[in-house]
C-alpha positions in Angstrom: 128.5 105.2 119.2 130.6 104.6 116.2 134.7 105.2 116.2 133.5 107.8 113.6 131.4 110.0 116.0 133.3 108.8 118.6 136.1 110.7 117.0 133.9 114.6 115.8 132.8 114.7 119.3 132.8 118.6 119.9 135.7 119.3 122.1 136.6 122.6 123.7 140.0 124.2 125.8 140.0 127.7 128.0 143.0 129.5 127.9 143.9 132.2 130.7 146.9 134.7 129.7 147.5 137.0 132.6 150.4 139.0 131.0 153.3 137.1 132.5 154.7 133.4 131.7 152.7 131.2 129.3 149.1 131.3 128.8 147.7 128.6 130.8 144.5 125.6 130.2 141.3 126.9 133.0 138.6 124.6 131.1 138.7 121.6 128.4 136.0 119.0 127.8 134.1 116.9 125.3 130.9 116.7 124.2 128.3 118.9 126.4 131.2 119.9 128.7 132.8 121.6 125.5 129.5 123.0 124.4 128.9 124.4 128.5 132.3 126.0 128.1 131.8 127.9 124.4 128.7 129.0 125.8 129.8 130.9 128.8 132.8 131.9 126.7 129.9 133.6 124.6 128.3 134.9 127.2 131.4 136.8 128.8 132.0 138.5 125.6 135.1 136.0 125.1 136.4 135.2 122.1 136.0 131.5 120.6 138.5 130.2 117.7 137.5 127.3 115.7 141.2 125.7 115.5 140.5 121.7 115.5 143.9 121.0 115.4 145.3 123.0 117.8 142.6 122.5 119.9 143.4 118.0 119.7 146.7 119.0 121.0 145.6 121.5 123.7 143.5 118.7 124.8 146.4 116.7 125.4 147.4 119.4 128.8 145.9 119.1 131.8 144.5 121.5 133.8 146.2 124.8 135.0 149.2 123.2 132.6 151.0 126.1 130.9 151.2 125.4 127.2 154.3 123.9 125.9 157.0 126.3 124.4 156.2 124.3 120.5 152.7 126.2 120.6 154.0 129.9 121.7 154.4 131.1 118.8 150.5 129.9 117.2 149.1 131.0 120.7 151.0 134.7 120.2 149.8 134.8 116.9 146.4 134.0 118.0 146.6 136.5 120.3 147.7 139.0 118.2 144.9 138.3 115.7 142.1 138.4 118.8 143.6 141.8 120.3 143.3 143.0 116.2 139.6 142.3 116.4 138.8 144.3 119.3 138.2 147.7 118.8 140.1 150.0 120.5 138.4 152.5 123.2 138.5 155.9 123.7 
């Protein structure tokens, strides 16, 4: 494997926001790990934002690791922008 495909290996991270604190990292892989984790993201009618930069320095946390206060206000914003796209029910 070249350092170039070495470095567009797919890569995914699972946030978990419960309401209280910071939202927190529940899954993060490479390669068919990532792809295992979109996928059931998909499949539980979970959102999935294609953010490669945020994502390389989510990747950086380790598990159940709350993110770092530099990255609330992109994650709010994110939020914000996810809860926007849902319709509202009755």
């Amino acid at each position: 494997m070249s350092d170039n495909s070495q470095h567009e290996r797919r890569q995914a991270v699972a946030l978990a926001y419960q309401g209280d604190g910071a939202p927190h990292v529940v899954a993060k892989g490479y390669g068919d790990m990532a792809s295992r984790i979109i996928e059931a993201a998909k499949e539980n009618d979970i959102f999935v934002h294609d953010a490669p930069a945020l994502v390389n320095m989510l990747m950086q946390l380790d598990l159940d690791e709350k993110i770092p206060p530099e990255l609330y206000q992109v994650i709010a914003e994110l939020l914000v922008w996810v809860r926007d796209l849902v319709p509202e029910s009755d």
